[in-house]
C-alpha positions as CSV (number, residue, x, y, z in Angstrom):
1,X,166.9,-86.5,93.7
2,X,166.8,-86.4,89.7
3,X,168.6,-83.6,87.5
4,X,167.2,-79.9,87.7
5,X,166.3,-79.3,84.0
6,X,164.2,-76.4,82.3
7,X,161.3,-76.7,80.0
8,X,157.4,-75.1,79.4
9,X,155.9,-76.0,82.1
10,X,152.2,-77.7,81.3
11,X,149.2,-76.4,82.9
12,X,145.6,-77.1,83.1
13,X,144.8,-74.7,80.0
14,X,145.7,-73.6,76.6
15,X,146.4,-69.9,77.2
16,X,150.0,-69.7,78.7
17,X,150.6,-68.4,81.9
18,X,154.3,-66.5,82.8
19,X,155.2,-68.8,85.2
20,X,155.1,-71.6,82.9
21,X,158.8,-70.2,81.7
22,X,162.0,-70.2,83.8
23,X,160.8,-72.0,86.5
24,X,163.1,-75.5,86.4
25,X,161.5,-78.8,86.2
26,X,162.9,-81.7,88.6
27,X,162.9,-84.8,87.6
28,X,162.4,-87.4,89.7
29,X,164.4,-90.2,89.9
30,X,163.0,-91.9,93.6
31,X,162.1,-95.0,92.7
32,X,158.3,-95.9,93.6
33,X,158.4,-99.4,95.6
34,X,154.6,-101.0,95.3
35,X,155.4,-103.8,98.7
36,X,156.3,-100.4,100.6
37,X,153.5,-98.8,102.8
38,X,154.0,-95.5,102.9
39,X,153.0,-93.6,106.1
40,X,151.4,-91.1,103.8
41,X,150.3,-90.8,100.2
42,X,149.4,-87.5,99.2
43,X,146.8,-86.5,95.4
44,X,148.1,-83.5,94.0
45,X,151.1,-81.7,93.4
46,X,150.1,-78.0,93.6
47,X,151.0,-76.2,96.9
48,X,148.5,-78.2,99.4
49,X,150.0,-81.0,98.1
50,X,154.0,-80.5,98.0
51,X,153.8,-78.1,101.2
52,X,152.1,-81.7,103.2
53,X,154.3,-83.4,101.5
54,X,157.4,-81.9,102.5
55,X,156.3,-81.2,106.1
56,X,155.7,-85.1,106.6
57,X,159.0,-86.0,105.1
58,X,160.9,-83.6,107.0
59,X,159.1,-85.1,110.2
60,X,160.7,-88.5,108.9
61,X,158.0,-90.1,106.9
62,X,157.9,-92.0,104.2
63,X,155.6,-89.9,101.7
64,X,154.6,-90.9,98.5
65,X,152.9,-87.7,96.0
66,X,150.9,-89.1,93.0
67,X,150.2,-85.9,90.9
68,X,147.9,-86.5,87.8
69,X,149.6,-84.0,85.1
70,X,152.9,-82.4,86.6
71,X,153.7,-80.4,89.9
72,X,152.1,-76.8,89.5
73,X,149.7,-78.0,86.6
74,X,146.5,-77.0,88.2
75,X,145.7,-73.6,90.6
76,X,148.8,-73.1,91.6
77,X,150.4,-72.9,87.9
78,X,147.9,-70.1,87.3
79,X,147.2,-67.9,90.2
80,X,148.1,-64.3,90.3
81,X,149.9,-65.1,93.3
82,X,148.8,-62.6,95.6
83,X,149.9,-63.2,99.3
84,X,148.0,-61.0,101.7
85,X,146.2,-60.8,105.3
86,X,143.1,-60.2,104.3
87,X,140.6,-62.6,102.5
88,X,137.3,-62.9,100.4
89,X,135.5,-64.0,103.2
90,X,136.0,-61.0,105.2
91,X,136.8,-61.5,109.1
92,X,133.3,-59.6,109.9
93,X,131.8,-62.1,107.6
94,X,133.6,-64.9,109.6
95,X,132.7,-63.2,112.8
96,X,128.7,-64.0,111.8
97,X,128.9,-67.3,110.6
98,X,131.3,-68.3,113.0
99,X,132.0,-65.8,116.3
100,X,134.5,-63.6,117.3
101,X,136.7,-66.9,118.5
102,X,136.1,-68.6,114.5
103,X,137.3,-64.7,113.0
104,X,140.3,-64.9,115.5
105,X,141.1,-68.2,114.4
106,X,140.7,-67.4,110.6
107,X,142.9,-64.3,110.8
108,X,145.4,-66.7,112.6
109,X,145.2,-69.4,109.7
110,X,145.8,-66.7,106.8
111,X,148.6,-65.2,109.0
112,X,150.3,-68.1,109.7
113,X,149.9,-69.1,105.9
114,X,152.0,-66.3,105.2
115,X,154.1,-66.7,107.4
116,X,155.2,-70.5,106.2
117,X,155.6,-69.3,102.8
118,X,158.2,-66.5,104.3
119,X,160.0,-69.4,106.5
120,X,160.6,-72.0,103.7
121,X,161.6,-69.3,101.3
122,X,163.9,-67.9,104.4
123,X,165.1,-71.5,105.2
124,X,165.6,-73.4,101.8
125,X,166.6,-70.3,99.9
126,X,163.9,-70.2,97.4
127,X,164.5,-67.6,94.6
128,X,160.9,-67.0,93.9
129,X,160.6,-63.2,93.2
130,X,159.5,-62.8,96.8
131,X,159.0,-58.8,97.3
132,X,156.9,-57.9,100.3
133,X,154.4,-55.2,99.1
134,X,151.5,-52.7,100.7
135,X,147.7,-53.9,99.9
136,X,145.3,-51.5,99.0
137,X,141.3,-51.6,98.8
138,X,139.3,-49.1,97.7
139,X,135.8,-48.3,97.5
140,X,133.9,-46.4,94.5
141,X,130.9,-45.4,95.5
142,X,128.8,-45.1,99.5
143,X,127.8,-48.4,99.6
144,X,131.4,-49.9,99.2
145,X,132.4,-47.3,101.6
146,X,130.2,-48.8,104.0
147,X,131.3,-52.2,103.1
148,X,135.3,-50.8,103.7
149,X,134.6,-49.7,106.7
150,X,133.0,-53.0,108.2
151,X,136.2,-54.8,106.9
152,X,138.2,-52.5,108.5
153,X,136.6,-53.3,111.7
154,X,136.5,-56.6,111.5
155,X,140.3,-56.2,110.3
156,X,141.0,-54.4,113.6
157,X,138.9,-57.0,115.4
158,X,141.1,-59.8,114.8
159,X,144.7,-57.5,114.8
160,X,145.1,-57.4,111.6
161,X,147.2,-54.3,110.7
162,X,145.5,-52.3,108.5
163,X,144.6,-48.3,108.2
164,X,143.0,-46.0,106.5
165,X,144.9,-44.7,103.4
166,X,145.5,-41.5,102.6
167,X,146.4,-42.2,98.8
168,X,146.1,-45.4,97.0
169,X,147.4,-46.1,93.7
170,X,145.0,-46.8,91.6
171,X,143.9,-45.1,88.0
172,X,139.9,-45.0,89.3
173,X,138.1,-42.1,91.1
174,X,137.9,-43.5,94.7
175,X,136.1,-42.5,98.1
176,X,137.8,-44.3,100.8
177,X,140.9,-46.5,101.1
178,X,142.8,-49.3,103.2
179,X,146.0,-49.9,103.2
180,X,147.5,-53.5,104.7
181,X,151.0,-53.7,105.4
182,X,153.5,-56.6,104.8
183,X,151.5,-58.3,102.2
184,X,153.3,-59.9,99.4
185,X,154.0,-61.4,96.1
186,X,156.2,-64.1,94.4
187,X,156.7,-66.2,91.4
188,X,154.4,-69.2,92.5
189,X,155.8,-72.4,90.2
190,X,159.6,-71.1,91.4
191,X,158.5,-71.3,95.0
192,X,156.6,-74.6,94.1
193,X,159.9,-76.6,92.6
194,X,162.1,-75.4,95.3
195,X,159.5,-76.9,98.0
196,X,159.9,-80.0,95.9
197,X,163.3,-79.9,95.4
198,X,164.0,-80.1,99.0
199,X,161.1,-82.7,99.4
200,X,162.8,-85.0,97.0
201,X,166.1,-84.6,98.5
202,X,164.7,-85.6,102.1
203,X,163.8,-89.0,100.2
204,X,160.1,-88.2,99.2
205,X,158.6,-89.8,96.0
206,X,157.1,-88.3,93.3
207,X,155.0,-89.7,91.0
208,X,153.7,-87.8,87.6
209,X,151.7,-88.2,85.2
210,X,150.0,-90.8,88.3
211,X,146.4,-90.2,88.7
212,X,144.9,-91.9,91.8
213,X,141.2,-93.7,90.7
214,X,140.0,-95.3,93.5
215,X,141.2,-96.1,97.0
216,X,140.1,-99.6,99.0
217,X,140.9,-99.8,102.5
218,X,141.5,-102.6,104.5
219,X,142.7,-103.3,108.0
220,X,143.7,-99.2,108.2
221,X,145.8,-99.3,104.9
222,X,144.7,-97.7,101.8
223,X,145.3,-99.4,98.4
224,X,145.1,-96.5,95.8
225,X,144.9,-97.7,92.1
226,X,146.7,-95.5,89.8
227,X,148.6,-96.5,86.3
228,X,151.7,-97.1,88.2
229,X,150.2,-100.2,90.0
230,X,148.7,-99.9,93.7
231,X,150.5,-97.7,96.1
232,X,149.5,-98.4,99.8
233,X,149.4,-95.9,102.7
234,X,148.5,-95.1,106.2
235,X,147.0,-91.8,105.1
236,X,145.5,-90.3,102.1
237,X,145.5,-86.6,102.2
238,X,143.8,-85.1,98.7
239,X,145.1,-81.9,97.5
240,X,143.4,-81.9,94.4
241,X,141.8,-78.7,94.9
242,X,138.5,-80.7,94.7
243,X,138.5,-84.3,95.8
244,X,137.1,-86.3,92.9
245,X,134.5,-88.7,92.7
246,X,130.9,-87.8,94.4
247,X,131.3,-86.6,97.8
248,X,129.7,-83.6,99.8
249,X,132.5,-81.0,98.7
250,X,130.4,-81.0,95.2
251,X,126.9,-79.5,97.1
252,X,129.3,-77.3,99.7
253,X,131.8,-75.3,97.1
254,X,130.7,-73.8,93.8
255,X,133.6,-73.5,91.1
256,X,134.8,-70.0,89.9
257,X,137.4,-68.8,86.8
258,X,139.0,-65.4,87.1
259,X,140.9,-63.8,84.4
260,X,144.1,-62.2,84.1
261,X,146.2,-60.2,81.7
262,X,149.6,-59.4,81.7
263,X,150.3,-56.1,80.5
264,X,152.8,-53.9,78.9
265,X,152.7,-50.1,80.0
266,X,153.3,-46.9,77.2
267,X,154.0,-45.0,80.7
268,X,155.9,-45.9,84.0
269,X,153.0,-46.1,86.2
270,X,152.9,-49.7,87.7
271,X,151.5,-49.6,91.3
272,X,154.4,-50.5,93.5
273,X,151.9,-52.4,95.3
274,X,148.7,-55.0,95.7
275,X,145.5,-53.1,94.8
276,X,141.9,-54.2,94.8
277,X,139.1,-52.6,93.9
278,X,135.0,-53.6,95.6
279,X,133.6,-54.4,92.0
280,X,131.5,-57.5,91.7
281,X,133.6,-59.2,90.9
282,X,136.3,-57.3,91.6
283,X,139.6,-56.3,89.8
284,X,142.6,-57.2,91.2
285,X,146.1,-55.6,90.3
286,X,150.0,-55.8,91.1
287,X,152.9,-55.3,88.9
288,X,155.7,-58.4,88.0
289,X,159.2,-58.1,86.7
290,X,159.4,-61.4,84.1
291,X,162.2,-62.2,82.0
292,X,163.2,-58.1,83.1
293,X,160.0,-56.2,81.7
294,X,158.1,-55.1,83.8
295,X,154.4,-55.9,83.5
296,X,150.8,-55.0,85.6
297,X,149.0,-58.1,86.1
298,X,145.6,-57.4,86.0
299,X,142.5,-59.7,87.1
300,X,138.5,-60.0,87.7
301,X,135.7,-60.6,85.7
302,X,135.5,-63.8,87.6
303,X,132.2,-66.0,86.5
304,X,130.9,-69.6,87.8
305,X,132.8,-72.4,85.8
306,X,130.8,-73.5,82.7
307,X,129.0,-70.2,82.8
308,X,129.1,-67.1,80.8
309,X,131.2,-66.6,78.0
310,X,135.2,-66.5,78.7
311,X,135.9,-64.6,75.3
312,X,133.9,-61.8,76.7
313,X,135.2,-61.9,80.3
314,X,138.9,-61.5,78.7
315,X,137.4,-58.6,76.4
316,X,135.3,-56.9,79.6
317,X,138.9,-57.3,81.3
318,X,140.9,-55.5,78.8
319,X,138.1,-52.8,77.5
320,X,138.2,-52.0,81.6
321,X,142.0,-51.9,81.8
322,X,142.6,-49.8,78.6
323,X,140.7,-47.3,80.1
324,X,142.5,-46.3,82.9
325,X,146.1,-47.6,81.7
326,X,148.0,-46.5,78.9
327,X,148.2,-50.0,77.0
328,X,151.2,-50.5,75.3
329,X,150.6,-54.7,74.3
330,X,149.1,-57.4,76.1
331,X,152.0,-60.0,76.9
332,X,149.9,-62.8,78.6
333,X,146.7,-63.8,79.2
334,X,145.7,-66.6,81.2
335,X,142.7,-67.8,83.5
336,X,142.3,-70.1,86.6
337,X,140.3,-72.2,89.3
338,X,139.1,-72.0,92.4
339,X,135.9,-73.0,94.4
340,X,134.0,-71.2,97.3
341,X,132.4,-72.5,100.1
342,X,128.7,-71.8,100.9
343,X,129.7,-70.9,104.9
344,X,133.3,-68.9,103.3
345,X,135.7,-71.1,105.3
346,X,137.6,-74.1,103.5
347,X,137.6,-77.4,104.3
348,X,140.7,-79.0,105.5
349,X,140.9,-82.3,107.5
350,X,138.9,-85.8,107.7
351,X,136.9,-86.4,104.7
352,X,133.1,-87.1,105.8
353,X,131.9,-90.9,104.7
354,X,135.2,-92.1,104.0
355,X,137.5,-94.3,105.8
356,X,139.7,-93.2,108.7
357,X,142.8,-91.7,107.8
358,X,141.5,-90.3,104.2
359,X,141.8,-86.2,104.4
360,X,140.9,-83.4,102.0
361,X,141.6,-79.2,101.9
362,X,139.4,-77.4,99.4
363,X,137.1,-74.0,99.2
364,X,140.0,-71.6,99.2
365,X,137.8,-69.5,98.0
366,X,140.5,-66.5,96.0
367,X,143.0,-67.2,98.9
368,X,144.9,-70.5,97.7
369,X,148.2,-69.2,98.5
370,X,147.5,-68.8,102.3
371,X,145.1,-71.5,102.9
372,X,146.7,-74.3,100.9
373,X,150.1,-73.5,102.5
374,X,148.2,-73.6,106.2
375,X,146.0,-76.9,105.3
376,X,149.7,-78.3,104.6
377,X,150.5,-77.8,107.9
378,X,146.9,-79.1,109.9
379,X,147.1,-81.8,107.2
380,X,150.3,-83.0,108.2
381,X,149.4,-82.8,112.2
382,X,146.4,-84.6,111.3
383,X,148.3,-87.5,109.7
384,X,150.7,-87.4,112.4
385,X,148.1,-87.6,114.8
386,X,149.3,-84.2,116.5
387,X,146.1,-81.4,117.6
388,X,146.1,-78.6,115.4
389,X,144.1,-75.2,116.4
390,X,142.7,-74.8,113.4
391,X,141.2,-78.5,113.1
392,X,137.4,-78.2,114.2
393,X,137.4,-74.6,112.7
394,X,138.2,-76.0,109.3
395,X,136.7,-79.7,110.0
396,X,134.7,-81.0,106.5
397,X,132.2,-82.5,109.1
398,X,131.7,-78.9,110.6
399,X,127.9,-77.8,111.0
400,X,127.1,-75.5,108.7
401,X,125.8,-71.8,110.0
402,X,122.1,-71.0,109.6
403,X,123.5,-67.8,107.1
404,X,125.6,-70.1,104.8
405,X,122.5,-72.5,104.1
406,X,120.8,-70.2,101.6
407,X,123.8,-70.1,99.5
408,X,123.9,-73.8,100.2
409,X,120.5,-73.9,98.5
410,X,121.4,-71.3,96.2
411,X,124.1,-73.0,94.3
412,X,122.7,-76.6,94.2
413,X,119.6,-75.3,92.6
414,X,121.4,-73.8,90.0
415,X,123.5,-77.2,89.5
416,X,119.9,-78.9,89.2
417,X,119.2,-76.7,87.2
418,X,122.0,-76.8,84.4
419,X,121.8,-80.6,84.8
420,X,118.1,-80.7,83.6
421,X,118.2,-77.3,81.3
422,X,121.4,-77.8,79.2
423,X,120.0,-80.9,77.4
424,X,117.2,-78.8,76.5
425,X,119.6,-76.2,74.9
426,X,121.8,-78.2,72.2
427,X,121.8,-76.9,68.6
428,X,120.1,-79.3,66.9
429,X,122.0,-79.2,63.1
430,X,122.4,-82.0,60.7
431,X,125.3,-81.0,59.8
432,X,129.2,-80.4,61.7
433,X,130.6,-78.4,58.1
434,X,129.5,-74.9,59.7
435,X,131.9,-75.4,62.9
436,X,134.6,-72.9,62.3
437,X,138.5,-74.2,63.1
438,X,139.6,-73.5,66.6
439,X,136.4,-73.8,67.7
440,X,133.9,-76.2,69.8
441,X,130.3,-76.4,70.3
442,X,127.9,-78.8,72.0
443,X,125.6,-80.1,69.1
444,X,122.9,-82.4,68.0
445,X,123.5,-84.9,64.8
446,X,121.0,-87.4,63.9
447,X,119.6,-87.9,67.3
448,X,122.8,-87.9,69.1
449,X,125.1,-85.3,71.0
450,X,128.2,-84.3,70.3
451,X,131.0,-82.6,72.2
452,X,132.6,-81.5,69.0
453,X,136.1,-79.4,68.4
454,X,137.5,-78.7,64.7
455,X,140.9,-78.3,64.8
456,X,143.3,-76.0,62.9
457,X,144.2,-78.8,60.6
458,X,139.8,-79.3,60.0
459,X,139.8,-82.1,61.8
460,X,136.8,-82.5,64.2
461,X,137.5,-84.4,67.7
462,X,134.0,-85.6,68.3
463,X,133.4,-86.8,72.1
464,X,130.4,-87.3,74.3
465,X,129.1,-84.0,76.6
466,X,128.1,-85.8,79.2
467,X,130.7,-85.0,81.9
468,X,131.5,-88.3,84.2
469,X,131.9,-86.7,87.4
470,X,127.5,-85.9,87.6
471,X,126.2,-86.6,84.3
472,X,126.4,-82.8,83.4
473,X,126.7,-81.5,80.0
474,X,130.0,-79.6,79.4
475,X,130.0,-76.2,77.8
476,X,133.3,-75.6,75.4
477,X,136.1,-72.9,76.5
478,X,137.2,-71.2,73.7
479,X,140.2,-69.1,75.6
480,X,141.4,-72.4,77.3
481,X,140.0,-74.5,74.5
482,X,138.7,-77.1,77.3
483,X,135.2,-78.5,78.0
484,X,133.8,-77.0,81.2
485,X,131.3,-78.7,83.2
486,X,128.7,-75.9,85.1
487,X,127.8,-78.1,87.8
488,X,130.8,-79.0,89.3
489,X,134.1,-77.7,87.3
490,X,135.6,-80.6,85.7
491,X,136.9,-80.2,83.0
492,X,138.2,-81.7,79.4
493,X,141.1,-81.4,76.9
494,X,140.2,-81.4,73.4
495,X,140.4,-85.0,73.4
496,X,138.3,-85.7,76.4
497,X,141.3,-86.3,79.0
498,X,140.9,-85.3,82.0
499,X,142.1,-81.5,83.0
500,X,141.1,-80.9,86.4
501,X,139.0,-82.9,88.6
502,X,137.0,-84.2,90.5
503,X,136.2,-86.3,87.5
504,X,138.4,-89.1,87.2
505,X,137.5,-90.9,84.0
506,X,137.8,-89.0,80.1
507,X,134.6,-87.9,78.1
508,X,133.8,-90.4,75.8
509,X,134.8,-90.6,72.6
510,X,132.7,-90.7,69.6
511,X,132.8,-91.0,65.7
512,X,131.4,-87.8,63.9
513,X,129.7,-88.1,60.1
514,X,130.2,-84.3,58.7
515,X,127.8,-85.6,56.0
């Protein structure tokens, strides 16, 4: 293993997250052989990824990790790091779609998620922040009474431990209350680094600033191409978040930012605990010690990727927590990725139409903590060719359940939609003078269409909007200062790299005439 170093972590974003500071970088100093075939070569380095990883090494594998940016540069570098029992899809939710055996086996999966966070913190010492915390949900008005109760009994259903809660601490007039014990929090890119630390010193390779293009298989060995020459495998297992390319993941899970702020208090009244209010979408809150001040971490507003305006969703965010919190500053704000599945289960294990041997988890819906850390775990027993009992639960290839197919619909007619509709809706200007610095906008100039950003130094970084995962057209993020695609959540930097998949190749780039 390389030397332990500290720096600024990078993430997929321009606002900065708090757990880009303190957490230590490692820098790898395994050398990558290209005649070796590697048992397993795993795409990402965000917790999916490293937590495979570093269950196949341990096994005694030879495990290669290609990660695009740098560990912790994606989801996992900017969630609010919530660890809990419960999930969005709720386990009465599950229970319809999939039977009481399917809700069982979901509660299971988030439990044991949980519980393989606790162990590797236990077993490798990870100092991550890890405090084990009450969760609280509350409901506002009848309806989300109603709505508590059913996850309450579908809670009980599958043993969760959950009650109902005399008190709750939140700022808002409530009606009704749960109250789950032994959930949890942690600092997420400190958990991250020491999973990788201990990967790297069981003789694991990582590769960064390494993203995978294309795989060719032949005779049951993958050939991945990536800048650092071809690195062969056994196994692929993507933990990109989204696999890229065109696959059936992009009509199955619809991508979703949430915000959060990190907040400075006038007055001492932090909730020593996880809450969640029934909005929708929903505000989530918990308090974090960083750097020794202690701060509520505040989230919601969540919108579809591409959609909406993120300006406003921070505003909505802070106008709503400045009204029942005693604002003192705002210390952070920061935003992040995730994707939902039309059925509400994720999908972990063989990807459908591709070779043998090539696996996938994504649609962790708001839960990544839990489910990436599980889909480590089937992931590895897949590659190792061991049963797993969550493997046809969470199987890509699954059928899907009559009541998931109308979201199924629902979201792929609004991606046909925005693919057809947004070309229609460019500013047509002759001109790119009246483009303020700092900002971006999708316009039309002399016929043709421009992604174009002004920078603070005035000068404008002029690309094409046509995104080349779908052929979208990208909408600009002017808190991230990215280019979103609607359809399916890639996204751009400034300069047309590539943020976040599952677009592989850089938006095009173009001259500009300000004349």
């Amino acid at each position: 293993m390389g030397k332990i170093t500290n720096a600024i972590l990078a993430r997929d974003g321009a606002q900065q997250a708090p757990w880009q500071y303190g957490a230590a970088t490692i820098i790898s100093k395994a050398l990558f052989d290209t005649t070796t075939v590697y048992d397993a070569l795993i795409v990402g380095g965000g917790i999916t990824g490293i937590t495979t990883a570093l269950f196949l090494q341990k096994a005694g594998k030879k495990v290669v990790i290609a990660e695009a940016h740098n560990p912790g540069f994606g989801t996992t570098g900017g969630t609010s790091a919530h660890i809990n029992t419960f999930a969005d899809t709720t386990y009465a939710e599950a229970a319809s779609a999939f039977g009481a055996e399917g809700a069982q086996l979901f509660a299971d999966a988030i439990n044991e998620g949980l519980m393989i966070i606790k162990s590797n913190i236990d077993t490798y010492q990870i100092g991550c922040d890890y405090e084990v915390k009450p969760g609280y949900l509350y409901a506002e008005t009848e309806d989300e009474a109603k709505q508590l109760d059913e996850i309450y009994n579908g809670a009980i259903k599958v043993g969760i431990a959950v009650d109902y809660a005399e008190e709750v601490p939140a700022q808002v007039a409530y009606l009704k209350g749960l109250v789950f014990d032994q959930q949890a929090q942690f600092h997420p890119l400190k958990y991250l680094q020491g999973l990788l630390k201990e990967y790297l010193e069981a003789g694991g390779v990582l590769l960064e600033n390494t993203r995978i293009t294309g795989i060719q298989t032949t005779d049951g060995i993958h050939a991945a191409e990536s800048p650092a020459g071809t690195i062969r495998a056994k196994a692929v297992a993507y933990a990109t978040h989204m696999p890229p390319h065109i696959n059936l993941f992009n009509f199955e899970c619809a991508p979703y930012r949430s915000y959060i702020l990190g907040v400075k208090l006038k007055t001492d009244t932090y909730p020593d605990a996880l809450v969640y209010d029934m909005q929708e979408p929903y505000h989530y809150f918990r308090t974090h010690v960083i750097d020794g001040e202690k701060l509520l971490f505040a989230g919601g507003n969540d919108h579809k990727t591409g959609h909406d305006n993120p300006e406003k969703a921070f505003a909505d965010l802070e106008k709503y927590i400045r009204k029942y919190y005693n604002v003192s500053s705002i210390k952070y704000r920061w935003s992040s990725q995730y994707y939902v599945p039309v059925d509400g289960l994720p999908y972990i294990g063989q990807m459908p139409l591709m070779a043998e041997g090539i696996y996938c988890g994504t649609g962790y819906n708001g839960n990544g903590m839990m489910l990436g850390s599980i889909a480590g775990k089937i992931l590895s027993d897949l590659i190792r060719k061991r049963p797993n009992k969550y493997q046809s639960l969470f199987s890509p290839s699954r059928v899907k359940p009559i009541d998931g197919f109308s979201e199924f619909v629902k979201e792929n007619a609004d991606v046909a939609y925005r693919f057809v509709a947004d070309r229609f809706h460019i500013l047509e200007t002759g001109s790119l003078k009246q483009l303020v610095p700092g900002t971006g906008k999708v316009v039309e100039v002399h016929g043709e269409k421009i992604a174009a950003y002004r920078d603070k130094q005035g000068i404008i970084h002029a690309l094409s909007p046509v995104c080349t995962h779908a052929a979208c057209i990208v909408n600009w993020n002017g808190e991230e200062k990215s280019w979103d695609c609607p359809c399916h959540g890639a996204r751009y930097d400034i300069d047309g790299n590539v943020l976040t998949g599952p677009a592989t190749k850089n938006l095009l780039k173009i001259s500009s005439d300000e004349n």
